[in-house]
Each structure stands twice: as structure tokens, then as C-alpha cells.
N, C-alpha and C positions, 0 to 999 in steps of 0.2 A: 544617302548612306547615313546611317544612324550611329550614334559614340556606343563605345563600353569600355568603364575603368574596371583595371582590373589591378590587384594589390601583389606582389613579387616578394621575395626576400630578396636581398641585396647580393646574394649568389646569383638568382636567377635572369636579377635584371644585368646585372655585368653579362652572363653569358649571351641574353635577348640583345645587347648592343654590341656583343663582339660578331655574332651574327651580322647584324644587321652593316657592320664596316667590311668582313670580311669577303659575305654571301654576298654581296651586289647589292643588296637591299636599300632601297631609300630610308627608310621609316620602320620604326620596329612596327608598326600596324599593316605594312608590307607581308614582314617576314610571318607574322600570326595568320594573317590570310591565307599565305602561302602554307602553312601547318596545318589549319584547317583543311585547305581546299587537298590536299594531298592525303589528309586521314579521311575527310569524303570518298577519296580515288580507293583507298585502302578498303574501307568496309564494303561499298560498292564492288571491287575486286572478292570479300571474305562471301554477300550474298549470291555471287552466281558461281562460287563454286560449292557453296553449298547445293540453290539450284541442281547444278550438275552432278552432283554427286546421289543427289534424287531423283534425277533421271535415270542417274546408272543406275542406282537398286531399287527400279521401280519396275523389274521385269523384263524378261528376255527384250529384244532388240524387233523391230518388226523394219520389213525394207519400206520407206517412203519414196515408193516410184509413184508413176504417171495415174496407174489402178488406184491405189493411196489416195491422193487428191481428189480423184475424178467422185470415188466415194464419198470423200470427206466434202465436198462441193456438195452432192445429193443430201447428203443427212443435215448439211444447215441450211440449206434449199427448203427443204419439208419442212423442218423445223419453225425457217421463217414464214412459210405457206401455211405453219400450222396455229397462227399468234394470231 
């Protein structure tokens, strides 16, 4: 694991160790972890609903049954047959 200091105002570090006594936290470099790793969760969470919201206005809705696949199998079949 690699260090990083980083500088506070004296508000922010009171509140980073009231955290860290009242959250369960060992170590304020705990509860930063735990900030990052959860706004990871967050943006991660913001790109697949974008995704999805590109799929939804990306054109009527088509059925992926059994037909679906069995085509979509053929087209990357030839495809790879065609390289």
C-alpha cells in the first residue's frame, strides 16, 4: 500500500476523527478508504444507468428469444469464419 498526505482545515480534521471514533473506524485512512470505495460504488452505480437509459432510447424493444441467439451465434460464426 502506498502513503498520501493530504492538508485539512481544522474543521475538517475534527469532523475526519469524529468519524472515525464514532463510525467504527480504526484510523482516519480507514474511513477515507471507506469514502472513496463508496463514491467508486456511486459513479459505478451513475455509469450503468446511464448505459441503461441508452438502451432505452436506443429504439423500439426487440424479443431476445431462442431465434435471437440462434442468429446472433450464425452472424459471429461467419464473421469469425470470415477473419
Amino acid at each position: 500500500m502506498t502513503a498520501m498526505n493530504i492538508s485539512l482545515p481544522e474543521t475538517m480534521k475534527d469532523f475526519v476523527d469524529h468519524q472515525v471514533q464514532d463510525g467504527g473506524y480504526s484510523t482516519s485512512s480507514e474511513y477515507v478508504r471507506d469514502l472513496i470505495r463508496k463514491d467508486q460504488v456511486r459513479r459505478a452505480e451513475q455509469h450503468l444507468a446511464a448505459l441503461i437509459m441508452e438502451g432505452l432510447e436506443s429504439g423500439p424493444a426487440i424479443p431476445a428469444d431462442d431465434n435471437y441467439w440462434k442468429n446472433k451465434r450464425t452472424a459471429l460464426t461467419q464473421r469469425h469464419d470470415a477473419k
